[in-house]
C-alpha positions in Angstrom: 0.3 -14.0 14.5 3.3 -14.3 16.8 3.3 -10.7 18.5 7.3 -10.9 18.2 6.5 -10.3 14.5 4.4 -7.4 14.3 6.1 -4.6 12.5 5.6 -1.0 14.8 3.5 1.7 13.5 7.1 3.7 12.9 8.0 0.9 10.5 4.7 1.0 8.3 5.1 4.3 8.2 8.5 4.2 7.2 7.9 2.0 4.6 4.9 3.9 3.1 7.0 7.0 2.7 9.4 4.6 0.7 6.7 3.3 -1.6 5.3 7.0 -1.5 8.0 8.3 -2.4 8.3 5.7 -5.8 4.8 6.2 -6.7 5.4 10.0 -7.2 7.9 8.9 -9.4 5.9 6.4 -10.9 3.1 8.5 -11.4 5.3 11.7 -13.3 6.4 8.7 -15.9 2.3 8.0 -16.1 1.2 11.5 -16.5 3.9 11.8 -19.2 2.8 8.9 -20.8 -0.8 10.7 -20.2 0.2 13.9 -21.8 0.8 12.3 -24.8 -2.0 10.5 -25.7 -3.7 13.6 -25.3 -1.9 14.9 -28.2 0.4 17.2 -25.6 -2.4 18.6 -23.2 -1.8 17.9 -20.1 -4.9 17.1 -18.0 -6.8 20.1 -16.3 -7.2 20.7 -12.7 -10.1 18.6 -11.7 -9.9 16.0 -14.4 -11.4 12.8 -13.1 -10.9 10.8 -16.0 -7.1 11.7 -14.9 -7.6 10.5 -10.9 -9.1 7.2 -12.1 -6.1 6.9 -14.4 -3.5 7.9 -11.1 -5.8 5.7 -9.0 -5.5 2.5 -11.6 -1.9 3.1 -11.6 -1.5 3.0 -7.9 -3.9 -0.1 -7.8 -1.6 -1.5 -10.1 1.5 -0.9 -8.1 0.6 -2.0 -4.6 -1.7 -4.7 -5.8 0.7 -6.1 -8.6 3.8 -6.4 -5.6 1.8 -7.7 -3.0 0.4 -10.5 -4.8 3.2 -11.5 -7.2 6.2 -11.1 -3.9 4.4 -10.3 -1.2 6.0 -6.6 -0.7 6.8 -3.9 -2.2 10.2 -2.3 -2.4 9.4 -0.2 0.6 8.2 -3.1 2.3 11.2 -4.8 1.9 13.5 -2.4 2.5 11.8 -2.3 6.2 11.5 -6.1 6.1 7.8 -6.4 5.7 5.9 -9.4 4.1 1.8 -8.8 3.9 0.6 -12.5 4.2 -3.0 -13.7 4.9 -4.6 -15.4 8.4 -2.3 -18.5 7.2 0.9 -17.0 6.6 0.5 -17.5 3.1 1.0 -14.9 0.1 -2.5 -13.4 -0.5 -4.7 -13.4 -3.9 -5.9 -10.4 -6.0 -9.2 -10.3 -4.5 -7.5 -9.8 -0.8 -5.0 -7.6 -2.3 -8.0 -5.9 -3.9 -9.4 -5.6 -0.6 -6.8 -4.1 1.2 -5.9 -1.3 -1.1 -9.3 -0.3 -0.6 -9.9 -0.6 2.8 -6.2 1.3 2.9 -7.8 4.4 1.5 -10.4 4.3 4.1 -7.7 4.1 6.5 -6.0 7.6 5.2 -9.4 9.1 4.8 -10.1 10.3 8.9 -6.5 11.9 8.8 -4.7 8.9 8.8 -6.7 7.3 11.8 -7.0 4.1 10.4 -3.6 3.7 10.6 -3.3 5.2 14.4 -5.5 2.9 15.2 -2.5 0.3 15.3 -1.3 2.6 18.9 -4.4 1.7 20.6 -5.6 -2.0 19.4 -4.7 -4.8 21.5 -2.7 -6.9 18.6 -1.3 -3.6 17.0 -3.1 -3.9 13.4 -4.8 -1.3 11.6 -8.3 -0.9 10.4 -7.4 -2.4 6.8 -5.3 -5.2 8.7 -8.4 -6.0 10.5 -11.0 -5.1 7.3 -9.4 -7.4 4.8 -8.0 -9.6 6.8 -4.4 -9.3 5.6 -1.2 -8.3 7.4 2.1 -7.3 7.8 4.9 -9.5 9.2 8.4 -8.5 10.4 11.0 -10.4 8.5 14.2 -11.9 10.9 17.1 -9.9 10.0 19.5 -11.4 7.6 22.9 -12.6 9.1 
C-alpha cells in the first residue's frame, strides 16, 4: 500500500470514538429490545448470555459495514476504506477475522493498536493478523 495513504493512528482513533460512540447507542436500542423479551427484566450484572448478545450485535455492526460498503459511518466521516492486500472490498470471513483479531488488539490496554507508532508501514496488529487495512480516501473537491 502506497504510504501516502495510510490513515495516522490519530485518525483511527478518531474514527473509533465515532463508531463507539454509535454502538452505545445501538446497543441501548438492543438491550431495550432485550428487556423485553425477557418479559421486562433487565439482564443481571454478570449475565453472559447478555455479553454474547452485545458481542453479536457489535459483530453485526462492524462486520455488516465493512463488508457490504467498506466503512463504517465513523470510517467515513474520517475518510477511511478497509480493503484487502488487493485493494478490493473484503469478504465476511476477513471481516470475521478482523473483528476478532481487533479485540485482541484492545485487550493489552490498547497495544495492539499502538503498535501502529512503532511498525515500519504504520499498521496495527489486526492490520497485520487478518491481513486487512485501512486506506485514506483523497479529499473530495
Amino acid at each position: 500500500m502506497d504510504p501516502d495513504q495510510r490513515p495516522s493512528l490519530l485518525r483511527r482513533l478518531a474514527a473509533v470514538l465515532y463508531d463507539g460512540m454509535l454502538l452505545i447507542a445501538i446497543w441501548m436500542g438492543a438491550a431495550a429490545l432485550w428487556i423485553g423479551l425477557q418479559g421486562g427484566e433487565a439482564a443481571t450484572a454478570g449475565d453472559g448470555l447478555f455479553r454474547v448478545y452485545l458481542l453479536g450485535v457489535a459483530y453485526l455492526f462492524f462486520v455488516g459495514f465493512w463488508v457490504i460498503g467498506g466503512r463504517t459511518l465513523g470510517m467515513q466521516a474520517w475518510r477511511l476504506r478497509l480493503v484487502d492486500a488487493h485493494g478490493q472490498r473484503i469478504s465476511t470471513r476477513a471481516a470475521t477475522h478482523r473483528f476478532v483479531t481487533a479485540i485482541v488488539s484492545w485487550l493489552p490496554a490498547g497495544g495492539g493498536f499502538l503498535w501502529a507508532l512503532i511498525d515500519r508501514e504504520g499498521l496495527t496488529w489486526h492490520d497485520r493478523l487478518s491481513r486487512t487495512y485501512l486506506s485514506l480516501e483523497p479529499k473530495r473537491r
